[in-house]
N, CA, C and O atoms as a DFTB+ gen file, in Angstrom:
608 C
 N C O
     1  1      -5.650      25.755     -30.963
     2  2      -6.403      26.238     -32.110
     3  2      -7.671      26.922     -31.616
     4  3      -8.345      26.316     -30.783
     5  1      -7.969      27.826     -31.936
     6  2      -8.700      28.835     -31.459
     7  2     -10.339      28.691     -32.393
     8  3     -10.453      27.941     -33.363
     9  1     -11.436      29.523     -31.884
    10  2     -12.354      29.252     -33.156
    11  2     -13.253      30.786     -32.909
    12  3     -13.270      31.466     -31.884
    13  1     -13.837      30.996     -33.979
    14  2     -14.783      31.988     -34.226
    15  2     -15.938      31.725     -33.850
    16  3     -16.588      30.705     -34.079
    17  1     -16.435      33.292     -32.839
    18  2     -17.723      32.900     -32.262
    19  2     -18.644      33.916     -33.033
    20  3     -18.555      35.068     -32.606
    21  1     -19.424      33.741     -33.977
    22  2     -20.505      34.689     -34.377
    23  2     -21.388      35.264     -33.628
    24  3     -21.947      34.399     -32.953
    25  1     -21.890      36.562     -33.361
    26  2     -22.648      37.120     -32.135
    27  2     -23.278      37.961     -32.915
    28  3     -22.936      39.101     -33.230
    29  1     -24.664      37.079     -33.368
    30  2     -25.924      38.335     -33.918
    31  2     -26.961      39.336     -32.867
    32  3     -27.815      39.324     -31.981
    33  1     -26.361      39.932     -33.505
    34  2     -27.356      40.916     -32.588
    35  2     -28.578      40.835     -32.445
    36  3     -28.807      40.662     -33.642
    37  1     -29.904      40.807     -31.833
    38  2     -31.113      41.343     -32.451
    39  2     -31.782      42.312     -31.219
    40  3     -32.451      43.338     -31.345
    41  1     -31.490      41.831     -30.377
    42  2     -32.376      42.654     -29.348
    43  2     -31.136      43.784     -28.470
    44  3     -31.447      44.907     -28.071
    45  1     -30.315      43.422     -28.378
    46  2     -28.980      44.896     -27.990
    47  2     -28.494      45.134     -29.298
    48  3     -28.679      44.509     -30.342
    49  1     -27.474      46.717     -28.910
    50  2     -26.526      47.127     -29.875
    51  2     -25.227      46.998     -29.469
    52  3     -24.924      46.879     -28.282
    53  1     -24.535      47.010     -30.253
    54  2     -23.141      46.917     -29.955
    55  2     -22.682      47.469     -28.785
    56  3     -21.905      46.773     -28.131
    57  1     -23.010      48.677     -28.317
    58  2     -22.520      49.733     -27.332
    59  2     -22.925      48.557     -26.197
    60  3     -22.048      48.410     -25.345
    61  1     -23.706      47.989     -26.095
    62  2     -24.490      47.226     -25.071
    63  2     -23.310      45.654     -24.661
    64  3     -22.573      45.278     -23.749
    65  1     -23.735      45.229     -25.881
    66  2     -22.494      44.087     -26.125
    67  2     -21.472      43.923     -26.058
    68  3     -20.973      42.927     -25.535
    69  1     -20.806      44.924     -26.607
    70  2     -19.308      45.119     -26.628
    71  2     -19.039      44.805     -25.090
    72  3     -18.807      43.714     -24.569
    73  1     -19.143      46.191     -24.452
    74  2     -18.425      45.783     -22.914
    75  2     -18.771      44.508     -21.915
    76  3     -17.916      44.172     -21.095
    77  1     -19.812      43.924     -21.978
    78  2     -19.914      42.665     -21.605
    79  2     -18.431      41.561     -22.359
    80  3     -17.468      41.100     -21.747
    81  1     -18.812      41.418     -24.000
    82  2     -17.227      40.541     -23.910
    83  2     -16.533      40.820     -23.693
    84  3     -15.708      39.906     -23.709
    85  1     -15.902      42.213     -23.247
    86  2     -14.675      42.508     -23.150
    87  2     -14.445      42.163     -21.550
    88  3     -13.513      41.424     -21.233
    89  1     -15.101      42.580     -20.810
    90  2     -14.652      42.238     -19.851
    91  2     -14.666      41.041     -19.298
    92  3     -14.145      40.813     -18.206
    93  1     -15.438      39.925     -20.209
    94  2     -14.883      38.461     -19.813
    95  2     -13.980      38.238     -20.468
    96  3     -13.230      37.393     -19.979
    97  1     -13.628      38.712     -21.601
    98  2     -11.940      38.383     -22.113
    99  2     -11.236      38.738     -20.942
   100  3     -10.682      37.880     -20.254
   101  1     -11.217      39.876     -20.680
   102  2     -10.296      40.373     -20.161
   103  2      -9.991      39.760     -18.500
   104  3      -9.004      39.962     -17.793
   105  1     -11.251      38.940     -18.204
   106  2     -11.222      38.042     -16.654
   107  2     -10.645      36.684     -17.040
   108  3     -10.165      35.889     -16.232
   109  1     -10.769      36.444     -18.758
   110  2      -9.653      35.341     -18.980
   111  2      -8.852      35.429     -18.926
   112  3      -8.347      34.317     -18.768
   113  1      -7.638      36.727     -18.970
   114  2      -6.357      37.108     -19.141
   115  2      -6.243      37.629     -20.353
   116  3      -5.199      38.263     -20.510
   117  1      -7.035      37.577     -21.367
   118  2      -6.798      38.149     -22.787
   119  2      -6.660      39.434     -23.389
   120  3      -7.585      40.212     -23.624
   121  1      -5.908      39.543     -23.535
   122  2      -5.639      41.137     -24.300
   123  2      -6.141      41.074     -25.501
   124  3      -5.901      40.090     -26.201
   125  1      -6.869      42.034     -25.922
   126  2      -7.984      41.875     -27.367
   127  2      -7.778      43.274     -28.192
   128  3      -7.474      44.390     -27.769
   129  1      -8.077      42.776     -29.642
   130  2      -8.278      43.578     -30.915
   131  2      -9.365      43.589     -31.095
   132  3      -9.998      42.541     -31.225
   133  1     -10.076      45.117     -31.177
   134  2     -10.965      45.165     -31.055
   135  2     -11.109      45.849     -32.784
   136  3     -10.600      46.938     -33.051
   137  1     -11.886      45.007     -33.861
   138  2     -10.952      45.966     -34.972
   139  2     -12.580      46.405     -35.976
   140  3     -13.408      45.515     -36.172
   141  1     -12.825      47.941     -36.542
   142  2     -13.856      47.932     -36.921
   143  2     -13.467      48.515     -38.343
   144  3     -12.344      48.299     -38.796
   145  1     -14.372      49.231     -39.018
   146  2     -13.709      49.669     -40.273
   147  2     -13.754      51.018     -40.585
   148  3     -13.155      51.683     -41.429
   149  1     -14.664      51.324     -39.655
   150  2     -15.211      53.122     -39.453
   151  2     -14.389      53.894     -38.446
   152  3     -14.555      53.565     -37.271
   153  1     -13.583      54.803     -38.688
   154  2     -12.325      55.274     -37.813
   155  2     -13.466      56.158     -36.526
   156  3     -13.143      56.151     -35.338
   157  1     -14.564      56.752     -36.934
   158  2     -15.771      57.463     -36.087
   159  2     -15.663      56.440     -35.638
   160  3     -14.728      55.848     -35.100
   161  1     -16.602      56.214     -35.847
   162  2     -17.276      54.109     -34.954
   163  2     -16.115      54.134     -34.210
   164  3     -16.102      55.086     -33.430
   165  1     -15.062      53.380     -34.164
   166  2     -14.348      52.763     -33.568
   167  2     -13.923      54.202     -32.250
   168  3     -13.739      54.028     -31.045
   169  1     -13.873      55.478     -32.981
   170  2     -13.886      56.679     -31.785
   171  2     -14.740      56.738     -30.589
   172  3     -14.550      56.930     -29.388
   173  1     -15.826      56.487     -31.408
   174  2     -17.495      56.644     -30.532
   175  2     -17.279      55.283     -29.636
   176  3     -17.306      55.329     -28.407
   177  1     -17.079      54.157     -30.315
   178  2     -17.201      52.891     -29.017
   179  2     -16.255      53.646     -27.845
   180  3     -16.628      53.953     -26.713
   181  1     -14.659      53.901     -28.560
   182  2     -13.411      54.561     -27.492
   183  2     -14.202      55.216     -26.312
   184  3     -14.145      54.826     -25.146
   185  1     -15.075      56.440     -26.851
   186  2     -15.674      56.868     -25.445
   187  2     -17.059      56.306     -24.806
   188  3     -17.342      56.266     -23.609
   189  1     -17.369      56.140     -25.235
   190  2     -18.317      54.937     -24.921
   191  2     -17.994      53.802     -23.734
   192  3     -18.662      53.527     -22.737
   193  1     -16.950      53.343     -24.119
   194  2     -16.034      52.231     -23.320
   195  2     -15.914      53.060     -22.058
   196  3     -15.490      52.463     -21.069
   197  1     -16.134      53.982     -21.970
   198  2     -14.982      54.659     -20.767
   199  2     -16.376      55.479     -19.880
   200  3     -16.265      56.403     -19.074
   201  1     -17.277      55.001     -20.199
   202  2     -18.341      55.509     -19.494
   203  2     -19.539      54.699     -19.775
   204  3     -20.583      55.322     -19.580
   205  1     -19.662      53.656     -20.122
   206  2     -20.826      52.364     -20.262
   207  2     -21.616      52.283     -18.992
   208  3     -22.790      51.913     -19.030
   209  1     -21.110      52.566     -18.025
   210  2     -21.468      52.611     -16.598
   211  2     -20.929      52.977     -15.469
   212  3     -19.781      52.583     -15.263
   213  1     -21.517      53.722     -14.563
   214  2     -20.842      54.342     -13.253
   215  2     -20.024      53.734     -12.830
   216  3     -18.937      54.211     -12.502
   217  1     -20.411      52.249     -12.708
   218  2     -18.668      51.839     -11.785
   219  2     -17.994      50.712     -12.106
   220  3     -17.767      49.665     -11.501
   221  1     -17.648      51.236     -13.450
   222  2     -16.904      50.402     -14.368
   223  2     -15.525      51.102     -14.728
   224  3     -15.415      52.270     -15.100
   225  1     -14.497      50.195     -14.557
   226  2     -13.417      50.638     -15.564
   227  2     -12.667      49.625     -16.526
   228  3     -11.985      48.749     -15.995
   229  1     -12.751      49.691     -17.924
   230  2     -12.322      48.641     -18.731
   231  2     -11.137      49.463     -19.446
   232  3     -11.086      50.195     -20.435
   233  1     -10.351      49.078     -18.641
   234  2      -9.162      49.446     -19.434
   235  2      -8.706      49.526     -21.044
   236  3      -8.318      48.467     -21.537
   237  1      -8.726      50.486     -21.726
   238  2      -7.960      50.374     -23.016
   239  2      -7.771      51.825     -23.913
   240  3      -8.257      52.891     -23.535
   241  1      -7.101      51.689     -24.971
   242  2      -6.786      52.461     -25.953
   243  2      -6.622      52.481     -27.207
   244  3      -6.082      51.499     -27.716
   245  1      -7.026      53.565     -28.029
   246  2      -6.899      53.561     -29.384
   247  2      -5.636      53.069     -29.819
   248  3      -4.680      52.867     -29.072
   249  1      -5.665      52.834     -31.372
   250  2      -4.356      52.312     -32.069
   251  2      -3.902      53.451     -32.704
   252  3      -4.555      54.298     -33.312
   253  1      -2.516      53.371     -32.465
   254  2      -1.602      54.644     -33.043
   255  2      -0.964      55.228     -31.620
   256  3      -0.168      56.125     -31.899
   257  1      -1.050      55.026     -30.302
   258  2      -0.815      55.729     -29.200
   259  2       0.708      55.193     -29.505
   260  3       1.130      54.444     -30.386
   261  1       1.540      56.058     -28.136
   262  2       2.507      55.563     -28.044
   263  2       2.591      53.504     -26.862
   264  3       3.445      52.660     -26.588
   265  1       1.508      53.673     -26.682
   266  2       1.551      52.323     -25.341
   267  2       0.725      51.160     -26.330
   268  3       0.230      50.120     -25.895
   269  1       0.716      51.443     -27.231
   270  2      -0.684      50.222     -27.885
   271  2      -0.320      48.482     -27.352
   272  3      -1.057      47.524     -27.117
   273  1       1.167      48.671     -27.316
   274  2       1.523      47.056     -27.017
   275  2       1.121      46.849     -25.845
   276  3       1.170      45.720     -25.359
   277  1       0.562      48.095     -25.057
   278  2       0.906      47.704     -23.549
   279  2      -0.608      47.912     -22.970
   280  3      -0.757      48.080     -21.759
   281  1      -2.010      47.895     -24.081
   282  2      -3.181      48.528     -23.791
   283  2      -3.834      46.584     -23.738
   284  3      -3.795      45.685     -24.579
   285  1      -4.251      46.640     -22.635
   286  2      -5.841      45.412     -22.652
   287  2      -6.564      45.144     -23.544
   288  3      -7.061      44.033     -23.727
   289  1      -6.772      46.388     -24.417
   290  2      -8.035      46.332     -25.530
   291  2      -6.976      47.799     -26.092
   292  3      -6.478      48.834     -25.650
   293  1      -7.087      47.031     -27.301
   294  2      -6.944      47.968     -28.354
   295  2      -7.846      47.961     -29.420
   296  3      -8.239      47.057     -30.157
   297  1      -8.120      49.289     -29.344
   298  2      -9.555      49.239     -30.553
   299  2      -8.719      50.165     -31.849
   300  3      -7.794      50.956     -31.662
   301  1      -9.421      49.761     -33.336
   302  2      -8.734      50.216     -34.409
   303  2      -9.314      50.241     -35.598
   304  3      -9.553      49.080     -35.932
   305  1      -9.743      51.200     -36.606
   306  2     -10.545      50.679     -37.509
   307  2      -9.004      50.670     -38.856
   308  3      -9.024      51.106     -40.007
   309  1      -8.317      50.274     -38.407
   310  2      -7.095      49.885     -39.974
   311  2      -6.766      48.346     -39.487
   312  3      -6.717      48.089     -38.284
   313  1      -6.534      47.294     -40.530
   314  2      -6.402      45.967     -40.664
   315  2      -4.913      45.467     -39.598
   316  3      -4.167      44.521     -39.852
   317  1      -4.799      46.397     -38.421
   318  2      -4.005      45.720     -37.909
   319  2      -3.299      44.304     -37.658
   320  3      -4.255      44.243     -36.885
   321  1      -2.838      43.527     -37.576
   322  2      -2.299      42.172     -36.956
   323  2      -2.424      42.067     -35.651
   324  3      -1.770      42.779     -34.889
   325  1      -3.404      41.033     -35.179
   326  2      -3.471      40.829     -33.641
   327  2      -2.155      41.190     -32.873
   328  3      -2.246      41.755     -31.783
   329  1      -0.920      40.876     -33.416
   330  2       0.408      40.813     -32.585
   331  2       0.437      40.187     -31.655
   332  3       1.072      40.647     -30.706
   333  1      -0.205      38.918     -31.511
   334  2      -0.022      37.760     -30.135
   335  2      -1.034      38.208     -29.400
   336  3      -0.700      37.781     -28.295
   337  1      -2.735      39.160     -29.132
   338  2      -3.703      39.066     -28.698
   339  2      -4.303      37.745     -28.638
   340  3      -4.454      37.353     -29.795
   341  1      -4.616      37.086     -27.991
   342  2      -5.228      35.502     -27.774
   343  2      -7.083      36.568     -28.503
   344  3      -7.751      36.002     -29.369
   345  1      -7.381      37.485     -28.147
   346  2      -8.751      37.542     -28.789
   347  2      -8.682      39.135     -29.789
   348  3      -8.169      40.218     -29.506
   349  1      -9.465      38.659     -31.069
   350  2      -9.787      39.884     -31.602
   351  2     -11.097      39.540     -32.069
   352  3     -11.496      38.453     -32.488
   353  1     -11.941      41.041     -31.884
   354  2     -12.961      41.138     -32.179
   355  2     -13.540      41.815     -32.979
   356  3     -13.618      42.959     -32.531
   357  1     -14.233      41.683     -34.433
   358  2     -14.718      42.284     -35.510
   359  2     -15.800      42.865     -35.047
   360  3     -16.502      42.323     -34.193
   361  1     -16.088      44.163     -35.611
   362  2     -17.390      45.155     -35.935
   363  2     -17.753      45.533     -36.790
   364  3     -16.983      45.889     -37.682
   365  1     -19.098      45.630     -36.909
   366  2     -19.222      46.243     -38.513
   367  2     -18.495      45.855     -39.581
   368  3     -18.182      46.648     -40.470
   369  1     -18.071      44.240     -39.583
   370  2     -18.000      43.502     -40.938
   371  2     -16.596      43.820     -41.052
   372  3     -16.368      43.914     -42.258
   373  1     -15.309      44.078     -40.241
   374  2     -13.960      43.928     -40.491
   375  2     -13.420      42.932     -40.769
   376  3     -13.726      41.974     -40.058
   377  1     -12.716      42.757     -41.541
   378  2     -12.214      41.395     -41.795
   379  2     -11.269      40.858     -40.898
   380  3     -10.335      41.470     -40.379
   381  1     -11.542      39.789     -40.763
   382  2     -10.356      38.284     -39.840
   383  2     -10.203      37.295     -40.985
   384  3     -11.066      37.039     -41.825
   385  1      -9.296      36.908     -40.921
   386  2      -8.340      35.643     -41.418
   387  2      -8.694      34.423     -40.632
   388  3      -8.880      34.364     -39.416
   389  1      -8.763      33.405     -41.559
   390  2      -8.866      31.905     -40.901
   391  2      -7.522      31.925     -39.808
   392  3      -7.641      31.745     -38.596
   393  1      -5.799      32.269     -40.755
   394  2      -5.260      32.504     -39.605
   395  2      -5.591      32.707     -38.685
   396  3      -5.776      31.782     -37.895
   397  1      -5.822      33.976     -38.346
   398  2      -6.137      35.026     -37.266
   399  2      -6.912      33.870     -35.995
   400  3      -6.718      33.724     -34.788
   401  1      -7.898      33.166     -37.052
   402  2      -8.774      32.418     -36.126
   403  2      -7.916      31.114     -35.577
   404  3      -7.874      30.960     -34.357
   405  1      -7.214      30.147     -36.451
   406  2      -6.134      29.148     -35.579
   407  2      -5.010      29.772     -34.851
   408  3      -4.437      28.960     -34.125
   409  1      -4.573      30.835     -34.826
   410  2      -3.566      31.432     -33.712
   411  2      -4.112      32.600     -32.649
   412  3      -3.364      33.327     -31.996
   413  1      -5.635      32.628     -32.611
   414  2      -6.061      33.129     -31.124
   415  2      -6.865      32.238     -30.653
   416  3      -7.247      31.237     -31.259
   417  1      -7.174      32.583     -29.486
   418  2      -7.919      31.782     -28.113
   419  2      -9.340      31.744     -29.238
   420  3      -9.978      30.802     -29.708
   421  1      -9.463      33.297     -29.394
   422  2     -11.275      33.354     -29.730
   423  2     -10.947      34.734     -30.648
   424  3     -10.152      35.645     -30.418
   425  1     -11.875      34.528     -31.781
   426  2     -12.384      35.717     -32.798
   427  2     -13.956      35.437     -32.835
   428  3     -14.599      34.400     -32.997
   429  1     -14.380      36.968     -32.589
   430  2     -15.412      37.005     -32.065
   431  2     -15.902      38.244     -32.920
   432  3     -15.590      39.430     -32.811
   433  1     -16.916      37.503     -33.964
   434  2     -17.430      38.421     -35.065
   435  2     -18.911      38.631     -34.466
   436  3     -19.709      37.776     -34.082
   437  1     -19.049      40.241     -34.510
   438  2     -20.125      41.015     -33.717
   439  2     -21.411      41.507     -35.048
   440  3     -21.148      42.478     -35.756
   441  1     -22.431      40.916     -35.206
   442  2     -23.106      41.710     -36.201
   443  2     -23.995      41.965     -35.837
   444  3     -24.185      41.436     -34.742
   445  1     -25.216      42.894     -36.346
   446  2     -26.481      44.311     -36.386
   447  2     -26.992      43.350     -36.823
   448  3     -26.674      43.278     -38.010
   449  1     -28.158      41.853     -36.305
   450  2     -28.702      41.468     -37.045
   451  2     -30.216      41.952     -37.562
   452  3     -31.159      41.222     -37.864
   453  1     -30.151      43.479     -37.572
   454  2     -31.394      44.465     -38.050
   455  2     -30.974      44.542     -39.348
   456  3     -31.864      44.679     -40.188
   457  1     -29.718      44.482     -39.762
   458  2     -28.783      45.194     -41.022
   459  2     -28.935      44.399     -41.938
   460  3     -28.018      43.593     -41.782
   461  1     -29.580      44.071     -42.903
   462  2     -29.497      43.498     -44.173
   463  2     -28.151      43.483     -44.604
   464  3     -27.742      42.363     -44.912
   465  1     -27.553      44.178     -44.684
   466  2     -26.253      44.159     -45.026
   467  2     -24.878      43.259     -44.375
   468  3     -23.974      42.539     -44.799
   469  1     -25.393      43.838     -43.008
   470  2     -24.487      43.101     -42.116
   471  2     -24.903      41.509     -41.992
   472  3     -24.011      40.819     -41.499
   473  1     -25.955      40.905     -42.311
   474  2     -26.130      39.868     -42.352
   475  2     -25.829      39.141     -43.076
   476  3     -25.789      37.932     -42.848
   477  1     -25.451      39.836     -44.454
   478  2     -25.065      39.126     -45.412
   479  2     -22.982      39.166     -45.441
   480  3     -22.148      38.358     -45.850
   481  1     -22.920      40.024     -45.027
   482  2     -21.335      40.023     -44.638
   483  2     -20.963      39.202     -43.736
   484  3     -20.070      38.365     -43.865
   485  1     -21.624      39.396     -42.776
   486  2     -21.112      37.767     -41.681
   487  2     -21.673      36.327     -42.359
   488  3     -21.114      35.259     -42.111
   489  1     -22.836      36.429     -43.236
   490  2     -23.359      35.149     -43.548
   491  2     -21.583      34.731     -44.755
   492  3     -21.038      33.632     -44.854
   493  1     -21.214      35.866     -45.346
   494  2     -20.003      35.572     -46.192
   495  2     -18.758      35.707     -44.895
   496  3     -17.725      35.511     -45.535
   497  1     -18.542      35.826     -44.135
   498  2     -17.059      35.623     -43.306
   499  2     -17.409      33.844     -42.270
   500  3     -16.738      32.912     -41.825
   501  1     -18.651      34.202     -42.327
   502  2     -18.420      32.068     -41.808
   503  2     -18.092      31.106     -43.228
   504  3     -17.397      30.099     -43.092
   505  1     -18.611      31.464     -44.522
   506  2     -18.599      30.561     -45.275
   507  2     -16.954      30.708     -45.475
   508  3     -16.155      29.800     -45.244
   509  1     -16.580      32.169     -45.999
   510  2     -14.936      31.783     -46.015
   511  2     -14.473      31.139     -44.889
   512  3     -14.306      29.939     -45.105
   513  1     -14.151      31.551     -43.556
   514  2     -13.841      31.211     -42.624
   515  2     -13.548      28.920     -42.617
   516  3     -12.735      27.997     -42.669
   517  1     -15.308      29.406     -42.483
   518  2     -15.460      27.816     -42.423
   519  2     -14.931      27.073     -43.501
   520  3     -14.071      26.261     -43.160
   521  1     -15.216      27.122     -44.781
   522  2     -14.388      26.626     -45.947
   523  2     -12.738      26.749     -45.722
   524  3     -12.054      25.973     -46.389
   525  1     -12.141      27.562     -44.935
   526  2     -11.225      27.478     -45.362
   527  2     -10.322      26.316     -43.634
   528  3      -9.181      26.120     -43.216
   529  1     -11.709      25.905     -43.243
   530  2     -10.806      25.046     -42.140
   531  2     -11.037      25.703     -40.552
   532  3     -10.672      25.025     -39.591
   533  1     -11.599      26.923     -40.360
   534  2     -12.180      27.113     -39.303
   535  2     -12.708      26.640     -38.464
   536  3     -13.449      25.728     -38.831
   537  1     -12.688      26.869     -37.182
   538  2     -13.632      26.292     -36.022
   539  2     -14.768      27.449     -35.947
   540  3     -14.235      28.506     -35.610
   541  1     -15.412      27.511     -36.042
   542  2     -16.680      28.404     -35.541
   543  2     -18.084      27.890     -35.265
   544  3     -18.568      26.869     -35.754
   545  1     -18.736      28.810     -34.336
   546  2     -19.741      28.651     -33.654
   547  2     -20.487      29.608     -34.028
   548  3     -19.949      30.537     -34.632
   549  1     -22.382      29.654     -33.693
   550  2     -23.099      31.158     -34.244
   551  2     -23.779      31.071     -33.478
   552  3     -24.293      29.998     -33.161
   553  1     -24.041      32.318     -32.850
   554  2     -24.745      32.495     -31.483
   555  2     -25.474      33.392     -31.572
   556  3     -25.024      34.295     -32.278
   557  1     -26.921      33.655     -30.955
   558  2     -28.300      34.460     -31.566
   559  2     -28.911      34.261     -29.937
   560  3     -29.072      33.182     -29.368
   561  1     -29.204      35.693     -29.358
   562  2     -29.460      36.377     -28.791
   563  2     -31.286      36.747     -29.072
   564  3     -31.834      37.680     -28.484
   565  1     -31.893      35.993     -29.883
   566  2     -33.019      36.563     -30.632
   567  2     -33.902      35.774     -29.082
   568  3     -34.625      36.571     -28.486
   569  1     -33.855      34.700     -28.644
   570  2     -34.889      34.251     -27.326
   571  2     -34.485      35.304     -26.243
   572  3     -35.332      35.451     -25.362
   573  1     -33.471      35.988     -26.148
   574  2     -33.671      37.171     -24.967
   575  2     -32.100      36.639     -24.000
   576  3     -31.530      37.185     -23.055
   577  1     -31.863      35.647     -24.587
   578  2     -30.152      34.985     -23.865
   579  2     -29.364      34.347     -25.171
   580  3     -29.926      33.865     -26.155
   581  1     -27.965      34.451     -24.968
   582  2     -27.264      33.794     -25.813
   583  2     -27.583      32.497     -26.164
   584  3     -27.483      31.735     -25.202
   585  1     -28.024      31.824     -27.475
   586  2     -27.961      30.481     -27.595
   587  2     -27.313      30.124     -28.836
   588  3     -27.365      30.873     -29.811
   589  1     -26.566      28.765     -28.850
   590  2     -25.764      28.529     -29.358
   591  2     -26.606      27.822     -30.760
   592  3     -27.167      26.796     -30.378
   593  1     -26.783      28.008     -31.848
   594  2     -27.446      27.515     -32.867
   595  2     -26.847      27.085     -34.598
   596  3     -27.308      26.873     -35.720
   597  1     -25.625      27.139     -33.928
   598  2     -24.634      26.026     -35.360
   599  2     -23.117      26.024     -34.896
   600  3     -22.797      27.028     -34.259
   601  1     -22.328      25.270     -35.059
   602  2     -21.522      24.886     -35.222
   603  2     -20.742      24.141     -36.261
   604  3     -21.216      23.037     -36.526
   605  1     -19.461      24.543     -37.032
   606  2     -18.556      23.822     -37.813
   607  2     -17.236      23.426     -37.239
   608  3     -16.432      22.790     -37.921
């Protein structure tokens, strides 16, 4: 049974964040959904990913290719189905399923905690989540390192 890790932003942006989890998923063995709701967004991370840094390569590809089953990271802004990914990861307030969360390793909801908005969308995907039987954790970046500051 797998659980949801909340990851507020305050002092990086996503572009920053993102490739850090991915590539510890990906040193777990995990092939990940990377799923957002903005088809741009989810373009812009695509190249982004592929140049975050000189001597990096994080393998992956958009959804719709012909190889998607066969990509490390598949990024997507339509409500795909993990399809047996042990991790998927929300942006910009995409929705995950409590499912989603007891049949992967880790769902790992990413929010802008600058965003009024976005704060209140993740503050509503733990309460469903959690109400509905979830494992999750919420993690805040606001002292300058990840710290872990609730658990259900």
């Amino acid at each position: 049974m797998g659980a949801a890790y909340f990851y507020h932003l305050t002092r990086r942006p996503l572009e920053e964040v993102l490739p850090q989890l991915l590539e510890r998923s990906l040193k777990q063995g995990w092939r990940v959904l990377v799923r957002g709701r903005n088809a741009r967004r989810i373009e812009a991370l695509d190249l982004h990913l592929w140049s975050y840094a000189e001597d990096s390569f994080l393998p992956h590809g958009l959804a719709g290719g012909a190889h998607d089953a066969a990509q490390p990271v598949l990024l997507t802004a339509d409500p795909l189905p993990a399809d047996g990914r042990p991790c998927v990861m929300s942006v910009e307030g995409a929705d995950v399923t409590a499912d989603e969360v007891v049949a992967a390793e880790r769902v790992c909801v990413i929010f802008d905690g600058n965003d009024p908005s976005a704060l209140d969308r993740a503050r509503t995907q733990w309460r469903t989540l959690t109400g509905a039987g979830a494992n999750a954790q919420y993690w805040s970046e606001e002292s300058g390192q990840w710290e872990k500051k609730a658990e259900s």
